[in-house]
C-alpha positions as CSV (number, residue, x, y, z in Angstrom):
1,X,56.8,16.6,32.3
2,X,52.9,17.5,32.8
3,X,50.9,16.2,30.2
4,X,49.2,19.7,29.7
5,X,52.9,20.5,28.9
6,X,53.2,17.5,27.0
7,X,50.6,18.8,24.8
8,X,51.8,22.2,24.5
9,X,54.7,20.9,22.2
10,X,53.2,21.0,19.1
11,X,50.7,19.0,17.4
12,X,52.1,17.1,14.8
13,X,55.7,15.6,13.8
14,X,57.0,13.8,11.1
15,X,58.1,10.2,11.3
16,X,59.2,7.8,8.1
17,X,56.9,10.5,6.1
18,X,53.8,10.1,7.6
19,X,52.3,12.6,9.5
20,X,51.5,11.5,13.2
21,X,49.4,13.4,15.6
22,X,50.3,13.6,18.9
23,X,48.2,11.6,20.8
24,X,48.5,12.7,24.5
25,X,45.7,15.4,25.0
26,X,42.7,15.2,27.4
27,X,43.8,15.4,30.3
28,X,44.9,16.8,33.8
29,X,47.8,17.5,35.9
30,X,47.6,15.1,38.0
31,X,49.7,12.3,36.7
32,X,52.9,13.6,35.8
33,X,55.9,11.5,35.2
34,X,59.3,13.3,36.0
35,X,63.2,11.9,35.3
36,X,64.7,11.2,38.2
37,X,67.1,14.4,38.6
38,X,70.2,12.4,40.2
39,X,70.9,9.4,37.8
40,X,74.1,8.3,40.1
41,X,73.6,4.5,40.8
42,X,71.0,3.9,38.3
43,X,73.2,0.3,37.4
44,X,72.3,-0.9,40.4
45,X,68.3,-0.4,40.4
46,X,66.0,-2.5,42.1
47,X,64.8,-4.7,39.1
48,X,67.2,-4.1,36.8
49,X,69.5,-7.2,37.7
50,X,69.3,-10.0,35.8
51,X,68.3,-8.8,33.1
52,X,71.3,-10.5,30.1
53,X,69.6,-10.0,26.9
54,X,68.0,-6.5,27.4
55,X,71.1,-4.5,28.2
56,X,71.9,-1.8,25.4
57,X,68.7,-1.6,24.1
58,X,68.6,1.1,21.5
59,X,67.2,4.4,22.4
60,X,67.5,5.9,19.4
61,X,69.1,8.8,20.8
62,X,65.8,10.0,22.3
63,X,66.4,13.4,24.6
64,X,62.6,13.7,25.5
65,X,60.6,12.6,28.7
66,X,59.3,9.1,30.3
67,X,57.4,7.6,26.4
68,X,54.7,5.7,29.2
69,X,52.1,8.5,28.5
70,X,49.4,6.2,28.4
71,X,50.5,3.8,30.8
72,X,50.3,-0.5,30.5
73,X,47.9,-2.8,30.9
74,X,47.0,-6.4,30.2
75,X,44.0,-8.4,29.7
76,X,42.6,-11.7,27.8
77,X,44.0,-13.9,30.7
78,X,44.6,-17.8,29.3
79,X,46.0,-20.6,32.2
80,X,49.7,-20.3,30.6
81,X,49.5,-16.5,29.0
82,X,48.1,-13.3,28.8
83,X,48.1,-10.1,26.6
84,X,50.6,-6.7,28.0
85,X,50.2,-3.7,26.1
86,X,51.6,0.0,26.2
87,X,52.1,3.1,24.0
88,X,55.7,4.6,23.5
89,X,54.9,8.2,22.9
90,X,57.7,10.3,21.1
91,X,57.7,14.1,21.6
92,X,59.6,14.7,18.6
93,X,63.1,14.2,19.2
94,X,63.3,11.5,17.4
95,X,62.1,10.5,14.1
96,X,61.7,6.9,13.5
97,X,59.4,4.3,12.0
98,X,59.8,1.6,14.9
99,X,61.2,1.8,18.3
100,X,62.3,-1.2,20.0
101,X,60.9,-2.1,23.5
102,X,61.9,-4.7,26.2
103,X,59.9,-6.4,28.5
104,X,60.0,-8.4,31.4
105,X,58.0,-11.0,33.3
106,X,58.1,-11.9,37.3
107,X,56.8,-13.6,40.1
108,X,57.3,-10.5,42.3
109,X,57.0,-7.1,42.6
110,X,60.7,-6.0,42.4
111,X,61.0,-7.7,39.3
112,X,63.9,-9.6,40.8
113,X,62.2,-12.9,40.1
114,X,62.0,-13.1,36.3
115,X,60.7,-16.0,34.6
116,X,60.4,-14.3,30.9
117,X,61.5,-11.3,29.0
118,X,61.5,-10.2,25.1
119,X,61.8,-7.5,23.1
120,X,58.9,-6.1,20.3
121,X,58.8,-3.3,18.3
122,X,56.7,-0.2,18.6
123,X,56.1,0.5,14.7
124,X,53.8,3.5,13.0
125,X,51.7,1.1,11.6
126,X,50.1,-0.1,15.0
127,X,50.0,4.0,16.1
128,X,53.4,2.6,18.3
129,X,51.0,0.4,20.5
130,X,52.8,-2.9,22.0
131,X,51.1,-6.1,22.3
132,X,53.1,-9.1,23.6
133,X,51.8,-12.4,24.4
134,X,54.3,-14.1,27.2
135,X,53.6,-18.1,26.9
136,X,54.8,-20.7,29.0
137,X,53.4,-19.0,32.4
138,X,51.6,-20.7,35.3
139,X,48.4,-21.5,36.0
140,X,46.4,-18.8,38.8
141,X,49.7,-16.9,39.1
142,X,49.9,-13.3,40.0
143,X,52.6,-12.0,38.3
144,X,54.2,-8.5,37.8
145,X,56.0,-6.9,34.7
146,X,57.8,-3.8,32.9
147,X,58.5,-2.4,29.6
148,X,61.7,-0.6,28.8
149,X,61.6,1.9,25.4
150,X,64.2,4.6,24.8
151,X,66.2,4.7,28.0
152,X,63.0,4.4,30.2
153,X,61.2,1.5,32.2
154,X,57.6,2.4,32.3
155,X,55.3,1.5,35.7
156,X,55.6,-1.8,37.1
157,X,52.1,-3.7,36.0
158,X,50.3,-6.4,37.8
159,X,48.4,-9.2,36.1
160,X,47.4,-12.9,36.5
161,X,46.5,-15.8,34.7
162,X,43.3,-18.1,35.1
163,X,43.4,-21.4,36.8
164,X,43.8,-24.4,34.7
165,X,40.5,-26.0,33.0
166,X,40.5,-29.1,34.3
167,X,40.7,-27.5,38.2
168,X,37.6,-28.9,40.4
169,X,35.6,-26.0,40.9
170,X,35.6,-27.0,44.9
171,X,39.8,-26.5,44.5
172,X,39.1,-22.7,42.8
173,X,37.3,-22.0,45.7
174,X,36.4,-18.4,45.2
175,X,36.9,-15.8,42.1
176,X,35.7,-12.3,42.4
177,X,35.7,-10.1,39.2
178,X,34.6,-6.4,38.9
179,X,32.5,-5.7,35.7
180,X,32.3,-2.4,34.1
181,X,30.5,-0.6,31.3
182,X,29.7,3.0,29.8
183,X,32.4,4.9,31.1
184,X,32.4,8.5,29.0
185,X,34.9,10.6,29.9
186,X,32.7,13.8,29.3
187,X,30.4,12.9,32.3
188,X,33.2,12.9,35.5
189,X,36.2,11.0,36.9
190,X,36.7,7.5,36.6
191,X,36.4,7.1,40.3
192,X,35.3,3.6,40.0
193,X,37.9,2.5,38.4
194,X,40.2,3.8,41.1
195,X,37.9,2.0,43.7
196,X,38.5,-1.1,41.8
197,X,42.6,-0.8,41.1
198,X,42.6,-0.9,45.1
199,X,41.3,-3.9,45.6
200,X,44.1,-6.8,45.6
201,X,41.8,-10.1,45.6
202,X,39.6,-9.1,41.7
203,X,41.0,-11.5,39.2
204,X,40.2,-9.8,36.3
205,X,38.2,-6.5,34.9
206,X,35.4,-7.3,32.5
207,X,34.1,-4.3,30.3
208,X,31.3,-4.8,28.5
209,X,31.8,-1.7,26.5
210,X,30.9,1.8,25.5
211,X,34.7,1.9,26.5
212,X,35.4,5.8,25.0
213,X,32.5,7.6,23.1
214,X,32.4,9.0,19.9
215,X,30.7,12.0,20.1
216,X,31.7,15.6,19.2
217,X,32.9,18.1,22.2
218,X,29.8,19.5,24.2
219,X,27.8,16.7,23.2
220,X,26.3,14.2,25.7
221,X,28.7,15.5,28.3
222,X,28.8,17.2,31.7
223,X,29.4,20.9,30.4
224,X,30.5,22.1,34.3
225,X,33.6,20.0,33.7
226,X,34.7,21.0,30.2
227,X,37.8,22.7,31.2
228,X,39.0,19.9,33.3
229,X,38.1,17.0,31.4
230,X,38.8,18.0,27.4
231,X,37.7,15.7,24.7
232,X,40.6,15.1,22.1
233,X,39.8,15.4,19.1
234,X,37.1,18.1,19.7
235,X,35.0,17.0,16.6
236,X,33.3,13.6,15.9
237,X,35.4,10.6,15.9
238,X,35.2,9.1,12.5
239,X,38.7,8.6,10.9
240,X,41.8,6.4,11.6
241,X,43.1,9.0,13.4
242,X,40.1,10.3,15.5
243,X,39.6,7.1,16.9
244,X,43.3,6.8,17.8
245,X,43.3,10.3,19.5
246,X,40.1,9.2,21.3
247,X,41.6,6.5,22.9
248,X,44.5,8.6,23.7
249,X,43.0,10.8,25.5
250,X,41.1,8.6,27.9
251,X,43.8,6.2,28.5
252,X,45.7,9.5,29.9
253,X,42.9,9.1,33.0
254,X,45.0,8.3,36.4
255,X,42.8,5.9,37.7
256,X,42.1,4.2,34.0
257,X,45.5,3.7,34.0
258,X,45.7,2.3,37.5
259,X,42.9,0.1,37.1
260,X,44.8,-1.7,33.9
261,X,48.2,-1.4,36.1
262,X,46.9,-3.7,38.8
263,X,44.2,-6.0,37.2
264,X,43.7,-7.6,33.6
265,X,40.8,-6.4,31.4
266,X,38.5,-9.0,29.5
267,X,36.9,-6.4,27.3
268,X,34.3,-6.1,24.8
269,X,33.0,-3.1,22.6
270,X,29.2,-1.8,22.7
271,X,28.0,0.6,19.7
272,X,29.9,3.9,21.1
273,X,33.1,2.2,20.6
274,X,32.1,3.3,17.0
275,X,28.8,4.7,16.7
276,X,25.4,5.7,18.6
277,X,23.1,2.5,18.1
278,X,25.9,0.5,15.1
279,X,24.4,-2.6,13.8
280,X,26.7,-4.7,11.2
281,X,25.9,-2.5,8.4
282,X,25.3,1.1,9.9
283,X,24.4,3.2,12.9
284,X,21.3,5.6,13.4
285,X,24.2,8.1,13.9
286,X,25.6,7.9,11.1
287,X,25.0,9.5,7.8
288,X,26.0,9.7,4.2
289,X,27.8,13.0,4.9
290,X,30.2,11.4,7.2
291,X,31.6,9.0,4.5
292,X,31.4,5.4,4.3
293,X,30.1,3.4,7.3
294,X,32.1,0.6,6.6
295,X,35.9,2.0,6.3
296,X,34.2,4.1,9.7
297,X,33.7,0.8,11.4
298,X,36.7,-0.8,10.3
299,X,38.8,2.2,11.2
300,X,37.4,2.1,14.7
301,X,37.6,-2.0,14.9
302,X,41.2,-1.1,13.8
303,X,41.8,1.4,16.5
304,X,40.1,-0.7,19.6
305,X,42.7,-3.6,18.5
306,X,45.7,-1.7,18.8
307,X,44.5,0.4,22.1
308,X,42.9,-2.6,23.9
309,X,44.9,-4.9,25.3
310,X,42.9,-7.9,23.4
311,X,44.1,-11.2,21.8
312,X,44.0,-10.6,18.2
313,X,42.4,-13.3,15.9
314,X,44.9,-15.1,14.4
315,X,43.4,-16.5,11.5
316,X,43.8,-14.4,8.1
317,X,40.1,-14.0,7.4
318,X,39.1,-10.8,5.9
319,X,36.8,-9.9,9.2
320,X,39.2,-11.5,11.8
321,X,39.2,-8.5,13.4
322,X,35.5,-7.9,14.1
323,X,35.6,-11.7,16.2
324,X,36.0,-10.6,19.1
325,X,33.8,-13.2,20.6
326,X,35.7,-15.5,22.9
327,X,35.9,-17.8,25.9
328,X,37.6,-18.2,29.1
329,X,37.8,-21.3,31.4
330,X,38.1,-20.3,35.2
331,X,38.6,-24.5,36.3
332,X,35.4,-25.9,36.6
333,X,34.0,-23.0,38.3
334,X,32.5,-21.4,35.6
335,X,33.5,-20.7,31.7
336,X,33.1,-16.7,30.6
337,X,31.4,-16.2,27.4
338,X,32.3,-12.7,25.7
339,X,29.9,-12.1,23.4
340,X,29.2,-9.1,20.4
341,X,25.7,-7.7,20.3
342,X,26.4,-4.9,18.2
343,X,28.8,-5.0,15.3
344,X,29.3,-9.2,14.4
345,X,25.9,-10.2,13.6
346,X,23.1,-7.8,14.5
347,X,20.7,-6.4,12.0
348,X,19.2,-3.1,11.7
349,X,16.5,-2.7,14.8
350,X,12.8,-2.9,12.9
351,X,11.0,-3.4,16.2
352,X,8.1,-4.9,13.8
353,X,10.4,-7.8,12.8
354,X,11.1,-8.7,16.3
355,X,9.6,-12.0,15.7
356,X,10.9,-13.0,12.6
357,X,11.7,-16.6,12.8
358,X,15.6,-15.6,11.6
359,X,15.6,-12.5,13.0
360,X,19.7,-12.1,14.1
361,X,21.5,-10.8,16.9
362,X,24.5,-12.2,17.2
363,X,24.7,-13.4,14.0
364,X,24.0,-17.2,12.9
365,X,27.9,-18.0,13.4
366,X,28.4,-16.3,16.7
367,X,25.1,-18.0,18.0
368,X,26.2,-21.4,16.7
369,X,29.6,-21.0,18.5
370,X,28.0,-19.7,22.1
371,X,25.7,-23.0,21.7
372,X,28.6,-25.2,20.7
373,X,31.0,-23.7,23.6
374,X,27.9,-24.3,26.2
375,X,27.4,-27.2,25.3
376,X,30.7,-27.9,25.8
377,X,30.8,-26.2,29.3
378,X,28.3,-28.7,30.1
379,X,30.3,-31.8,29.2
380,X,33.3,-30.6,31.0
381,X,30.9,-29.9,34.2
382,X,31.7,-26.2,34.4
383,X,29.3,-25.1,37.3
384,X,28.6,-21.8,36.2
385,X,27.9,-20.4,32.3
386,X,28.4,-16.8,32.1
387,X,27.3,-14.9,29.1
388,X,29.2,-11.0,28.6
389,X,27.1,-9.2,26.7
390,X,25.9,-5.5,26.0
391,X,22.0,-5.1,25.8
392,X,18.9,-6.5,28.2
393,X,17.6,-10.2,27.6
394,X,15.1,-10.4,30.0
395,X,11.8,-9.8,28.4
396,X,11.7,-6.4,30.3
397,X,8.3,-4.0,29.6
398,X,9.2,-0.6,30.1
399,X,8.6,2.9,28.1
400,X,12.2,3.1,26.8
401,X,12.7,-0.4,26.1
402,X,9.2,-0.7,24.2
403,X,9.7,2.2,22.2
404,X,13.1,1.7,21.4
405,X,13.4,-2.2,20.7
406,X,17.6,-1.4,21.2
407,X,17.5,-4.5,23.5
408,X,17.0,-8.4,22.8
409,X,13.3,-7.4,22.8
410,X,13.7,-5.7,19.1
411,X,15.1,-9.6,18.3
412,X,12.5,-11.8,20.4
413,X,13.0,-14.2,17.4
414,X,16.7,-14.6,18.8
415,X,16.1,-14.5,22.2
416,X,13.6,-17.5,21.4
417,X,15.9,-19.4,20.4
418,X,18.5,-18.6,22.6
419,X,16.3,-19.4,25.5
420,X,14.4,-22.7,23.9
421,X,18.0,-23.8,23.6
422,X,19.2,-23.4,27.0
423,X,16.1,-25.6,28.4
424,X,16.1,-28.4,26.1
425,X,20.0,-28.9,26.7
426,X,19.0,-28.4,30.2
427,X,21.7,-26.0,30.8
428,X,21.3,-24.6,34.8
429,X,23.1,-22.1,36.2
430,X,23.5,-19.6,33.0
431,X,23.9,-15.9,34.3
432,X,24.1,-13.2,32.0
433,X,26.0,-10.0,32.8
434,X,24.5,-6.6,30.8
435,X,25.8,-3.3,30.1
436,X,24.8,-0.5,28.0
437,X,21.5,0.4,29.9
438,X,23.0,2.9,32.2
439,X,20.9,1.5,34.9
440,X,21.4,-1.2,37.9
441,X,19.1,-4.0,37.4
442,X,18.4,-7.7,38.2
443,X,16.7,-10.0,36.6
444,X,15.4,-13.7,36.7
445,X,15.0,-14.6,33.0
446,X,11.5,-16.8,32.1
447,X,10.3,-17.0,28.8
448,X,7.3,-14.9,29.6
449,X,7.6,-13.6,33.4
450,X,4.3,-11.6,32.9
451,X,2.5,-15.1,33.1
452,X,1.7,-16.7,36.3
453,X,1.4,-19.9,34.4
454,X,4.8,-19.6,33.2
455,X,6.8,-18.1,36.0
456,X,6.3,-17.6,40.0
457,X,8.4,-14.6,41.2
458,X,8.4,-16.0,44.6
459,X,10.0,-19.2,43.8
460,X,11.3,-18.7,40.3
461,X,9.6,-21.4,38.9
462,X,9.8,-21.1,35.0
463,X,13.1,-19.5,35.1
464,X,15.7,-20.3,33.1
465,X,18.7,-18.0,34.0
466,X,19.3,-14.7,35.7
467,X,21.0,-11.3,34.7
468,X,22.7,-8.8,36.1
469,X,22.4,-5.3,34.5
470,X,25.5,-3.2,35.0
471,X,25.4,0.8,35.7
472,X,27.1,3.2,33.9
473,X,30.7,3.7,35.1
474,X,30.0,7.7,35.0
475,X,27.3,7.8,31.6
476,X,24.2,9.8,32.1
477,X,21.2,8.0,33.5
478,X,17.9,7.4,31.2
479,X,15.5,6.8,33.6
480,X,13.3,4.1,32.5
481,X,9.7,4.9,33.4
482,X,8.7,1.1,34.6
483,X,10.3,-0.8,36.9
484,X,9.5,-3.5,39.0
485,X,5.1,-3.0,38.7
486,X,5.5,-4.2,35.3
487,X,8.4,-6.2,35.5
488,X,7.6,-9.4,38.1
489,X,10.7,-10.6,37.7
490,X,12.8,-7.6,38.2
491,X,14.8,-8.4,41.6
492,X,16.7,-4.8,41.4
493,X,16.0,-1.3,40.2
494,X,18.1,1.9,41.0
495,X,18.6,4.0,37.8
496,X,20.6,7.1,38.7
497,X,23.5,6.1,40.4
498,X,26.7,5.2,38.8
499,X,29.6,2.9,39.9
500,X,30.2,-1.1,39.2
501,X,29.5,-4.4,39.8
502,X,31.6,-7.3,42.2
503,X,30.9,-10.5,41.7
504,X,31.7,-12.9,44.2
505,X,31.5,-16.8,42.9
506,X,32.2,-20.4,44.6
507,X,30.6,-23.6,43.6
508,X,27.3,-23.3,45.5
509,X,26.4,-19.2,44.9
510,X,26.8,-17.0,42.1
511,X,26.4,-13.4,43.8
512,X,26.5,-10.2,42.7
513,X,27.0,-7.0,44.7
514,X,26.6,-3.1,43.2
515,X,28.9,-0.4,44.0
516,X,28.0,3.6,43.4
517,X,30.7,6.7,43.8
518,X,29.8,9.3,45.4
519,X,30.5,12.4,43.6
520,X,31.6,12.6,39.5
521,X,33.0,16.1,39.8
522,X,36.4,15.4,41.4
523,X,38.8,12.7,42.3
524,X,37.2,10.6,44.8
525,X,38.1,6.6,44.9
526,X,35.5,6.0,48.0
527,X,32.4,3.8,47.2
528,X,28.9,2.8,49.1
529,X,28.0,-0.9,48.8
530,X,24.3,-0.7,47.8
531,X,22.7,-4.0,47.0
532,X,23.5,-8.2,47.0
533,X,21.7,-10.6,45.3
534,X,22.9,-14.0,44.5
535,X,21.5,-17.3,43.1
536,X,22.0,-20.8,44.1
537,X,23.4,-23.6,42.0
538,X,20.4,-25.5,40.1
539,X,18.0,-22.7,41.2
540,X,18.0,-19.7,38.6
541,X,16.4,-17.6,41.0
542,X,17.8,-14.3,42.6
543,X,17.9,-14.0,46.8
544,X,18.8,-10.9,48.6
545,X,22.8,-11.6,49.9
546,X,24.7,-9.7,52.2
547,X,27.8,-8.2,51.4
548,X,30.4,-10.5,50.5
549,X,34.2,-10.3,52.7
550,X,37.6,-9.6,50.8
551,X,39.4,-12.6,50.4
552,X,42.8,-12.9,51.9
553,X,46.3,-14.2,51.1
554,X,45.9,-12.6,48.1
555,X,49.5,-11.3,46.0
556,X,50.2,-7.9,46.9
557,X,49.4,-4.6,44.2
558,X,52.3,-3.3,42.9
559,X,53.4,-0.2,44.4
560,X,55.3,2.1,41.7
561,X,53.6,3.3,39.8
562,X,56.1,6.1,38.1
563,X,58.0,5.4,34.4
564,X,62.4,5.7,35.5
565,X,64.9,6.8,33.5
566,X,67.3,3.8,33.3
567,X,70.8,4.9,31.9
568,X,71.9,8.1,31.9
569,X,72.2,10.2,29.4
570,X,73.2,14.2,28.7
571,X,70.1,15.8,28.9
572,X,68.8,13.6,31.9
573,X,71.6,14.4,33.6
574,X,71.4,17.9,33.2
575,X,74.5,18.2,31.5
């Protein structure tokens, strides 16, 4: 069934009372999942041995198509688990509160191999999202896996775990990670994202956020494309349900999908996630007329939980949900810092209390916890610190980021600290990967740059750190009026063209290497490699690099990538 088709069937239907939406709009033609038409021999499918336990799992009597409308995905990689997640979509044949789903766990890509399998429960509550946790997994491991939900196995799925803290970083060897941000749906295809889902050797996706948008259709948006790439729902995201419908739609993107199918995602939100320019306590988007800010925020905070595929906080705290701050421990190599710079902590931007000796950014319990976990990094001899964050912390001088303050410059105050902090502990080799900006850039990061005293851009003397500045996955540009002039320790500068970053790290160079598509207006998963730069260990300093090479003996993508009907049944067969 096309999911034009799909949408075509009606809107709304009724399960356990409440009224659902259906959540499969926005979207093209090109990803169609069709039953097989000749069932005969489905008993002895290629995966499907083995499998004591899952057999007779109840479909409900469901008659309708594949239920994998928005695909799988995984993300928040540990050393011994990591998160799978998928959507079963019911098109109204059936009317049910929960829906059981199997899934299943191997070392291969047949799925022959399995070394755990479950079941969970798709329930209204969670908009019939999935989110399993398989423990007891190995260390660095590639491994492959399946749901099965109402007489269908959805795409195979490709994921991997991290390698084990204690790993020297000289045994890691190399990691190489794709990073992400502002990816509207509005503005073009997700061709990045398809560039990325082909490449076998990334260990993980890290999205820094501005994951969907909230805005209304026709707003901030590539008009020319309207017709093929329809916001759902049309009008503002605000409620429950508009969020939920939102994420809907994008996640019915073909190379979205993919991109979750073949690699995990370590994801954070921005403001767009819920609002233009959010803070803890509003958004300069928001008004009274739209309702409460808070049950907006916690509606959306609600939503990116159940569409994300994201460890949930465990605790029972009353704001559980908005910690989404974490860490991850590749070995020794480095340790990942995912950090909130929009919703936890931050205070409304007052670019005349910049310097406010308790101005907040993070939040005084966030920024306790990044000092405590880099602190412990050090102990542990992690080479690298990485910081995943949303806004610029470079002290950067130029017309939008003066007059706007919506970077760490509106909180010098907490930049201060952050940066007095990483000196006296004596922390090297801290690199800080932004999003948000729409813009490439590159950064060595001094207290004051625009001193000579204080920094030397020729040998980065006086720096303390360096960041990379993500572009826009397909966003609009804002071109920033000053670049490098003003800005002596600005390594990089191209603010128009859209795409990703790789970054290729080992134990003696952290590099990072930029990535543009060519063309937004059609499907097109072809990049240019524009720019390296890498630092040294000990050095905090950016170099020009050349482009890194694709490592080898890497596990294979997996190859289907269609949902299968796996037991007959009347209407499947035709009959």
């Amino acid at each position: 069934m096309k999911r034009r088709a799909f949408i075509k069937l009606g809107g709304q239907v009724t399960i356990a009372g409440t009224v659902l939406t259906q959540l499969s709009a926005c979207s093209s033609d090109d990803d169609d999942v069709r039953p097989p038409n000749n069932l005969d021999g489905l008993d002895g499918l290629d995966g499907l041995d083995g499998l004591d336990g899952l057999d007779g799992l109840d479909d409900l009597g469901y008659q309708g198509a594949a239920p994998f409308v928005h695909g799988i995905a995984s993300g928040d990689p540990l050393q011994d688990r990591v998160i799978l997640w998928t959507r079963i979509t019911n098109d109204g044949s059936i009317q049910a509160a929960s829906i059981p789903v199997a899934y299943r766990v191997a070392t291969d890509p047949a799925l022959k191999n399995i070394v755990t399998q479950g079941r969970a429960i798709a329930t209204a509550q969670s908009d019939f999202t999935v989110k399993v946790d398989p423990k007891n997994l190995q260390p660095n491991t590639t491994y492959y896996y399946a749901f099965e939900a109402l007489g269908y196995r959805s795409p195979i799925g490709r994921t991997r775990t991290i390698p084990q803290a204690d790993l020297p970083a000289s045994e890691v060897d190399r990691v190489r990670l794709a990073v992400v941000s502002c990816s509207n749906y509005g503005f073009g295809y997700f061709n990045g994202y398809a560039n990325i889902a082909k490449q076998a050797d990334i260990s993980a996706v890290i999205h820094l956020g501005d994951y969907i948008y909230e805005y209304p259709e026709g707003f901030y948006r590539d008009n020319d494309l309207k017709e093929e790439r329809p916001l759902e729902p049309k009008s503002e995201i605000i409620s429950l349900e508009d969020y939920r419908r939102r994420y809907a739609c994008y996640r019915t993107d073909v190379d979205l999908q993919e991109c979750h199918r073949q690699h995990p995602f370590i994801a954070v939100w921005d403001d767009h996630e819920i609002a233009d320019n959010s803070w803890k306590g509003g958004a300069g988007f928001h008004t009274e007329s739209k309702g409460s800010y808070i049950e907006r925020k916690m509606s959306a905070v609600r939503a990116y939980h159940e569409w994300m595929p994201i460890r949930d906080d465990s605790s029972n705290e009353l704001d559980s949900q908005l910690r989404i701050y974490r860490r991850f421990e590749f070995g020794k190599l480095f340790d990942l810092n995912m950090l909130d710079t929009r919703i936890f902590g931050r205070e409304k931007l007052d670019a005349k209390a910049s310097n406010e000796p308790e101005r907040q950014l993070l939040g005084l319990e966030q920024e306790n916890w990044l000092y405590l976990k880099m602190l412990e990094g050090k102990r542990r001899q992690a080479t690298w610190q990485i910081l995943g964050q949303q806004v610029i912390l470079a002290p950067f001088k130029g017309t939008f980021a003066t007059n706007s303050g919506d970077i760490w410059n509106g909180y010098a105050s907490a930049r201060t600290r952050l940066l007095n902090f990483i000196e006296e502990n004596n922390i090297s080799n801290t690199v800080v990967l932004t999003g948000d900006y729409h813009a490439s850039f590159a950064f060595d990061i001094a207290k004051n740059p625009f001193e000579a005293s204080s920094y030397n851009p020729l040998t980065g003397k006086g720096s303390l750190a360096v960041e990379f500045v993500c572009p826009a996955l397909t966003s609009s540009p804002f071109p920033e009026t000053a670049g490098v002039e003003l800005n002596p320790h600005q390594k990089f500068n191209n603010q128009t063209e859209r795409g990703y970053m790789l970054l290729d790290i080992t134990e003696q160079a952290f590099q990072c290497e930029w990535y543009y598509t060519d063309t937004l207006k059609k499907r097109d998963d072809s990049v240019k490699f524009a720019k390296s730069l890498l630092t040294k260990t000990q050095t905090n300093h950016l170099i020009d690099g050349s482009q890194s090479r694709p490592l080898t003996n890497v596990a294979a993508l997996s190859d289907a990538n269609k949902s299968m009907a796996v037991k007959k049944s009347a209407v499947l067969s035709g009959a």
